[in-house]
N, C-alpha and C positions, 0 to 999 in steps of 0.2 A: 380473552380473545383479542387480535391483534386488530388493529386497523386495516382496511381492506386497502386504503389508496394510498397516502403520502407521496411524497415526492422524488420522481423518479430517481435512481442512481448516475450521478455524473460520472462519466468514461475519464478512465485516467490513462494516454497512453502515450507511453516512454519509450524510444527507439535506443540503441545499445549508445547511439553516441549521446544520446542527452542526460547518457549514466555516466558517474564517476567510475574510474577501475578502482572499485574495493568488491570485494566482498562480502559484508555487511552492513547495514543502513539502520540507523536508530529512525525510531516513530518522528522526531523533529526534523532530522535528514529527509525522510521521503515526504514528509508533510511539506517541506522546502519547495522540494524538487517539482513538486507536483501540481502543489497551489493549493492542495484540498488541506483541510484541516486536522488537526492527529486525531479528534475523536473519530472522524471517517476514516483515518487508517488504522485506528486499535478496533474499527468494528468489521472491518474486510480481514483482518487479522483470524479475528474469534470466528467470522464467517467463513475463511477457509480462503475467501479471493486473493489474497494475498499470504504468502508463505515465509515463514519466519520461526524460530524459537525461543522463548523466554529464556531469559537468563535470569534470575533471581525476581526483581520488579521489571524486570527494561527487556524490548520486544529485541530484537537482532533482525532483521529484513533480509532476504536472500535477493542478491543482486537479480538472482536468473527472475524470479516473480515480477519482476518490476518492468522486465520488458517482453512489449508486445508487438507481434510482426503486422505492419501496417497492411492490408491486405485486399 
């Protein structure tokens, strides 16, 4: 059974100019970019919040996932 509380998820949010023009981002790239740590974004990964596809061992990041309309 999971722990009910832990500590809350910290907001990662990227506007399109504080992305590079590529089209894909390794787990070290977005972990850069962001400040959070890779193990938080290989589990937003597996979680769905973040959109990507494996390529052999190594994640690919979709540019579009990374940014969020400040609102």
């Amino acid at each position: 059974m999971k722990h009910p509380g832990g500590r809350p998820k910290r907001e990662i949010i990227l506007t399109a100019a504080d992305i590079p023009q590529q089209d894909y981002f390794t787990v070290n790239e977005v972990a850069e970019l962001t400040g959070a740590h890779i193990h938080t974004i290989q589990s937003r990964l597996r979680s769905g919040e973040l959109r990507g596809k494996k390529l052999g061992k190594e994640w690919r990041i979709y540019r579009d996932s990374l940014i969020q309309e400040r609102g």
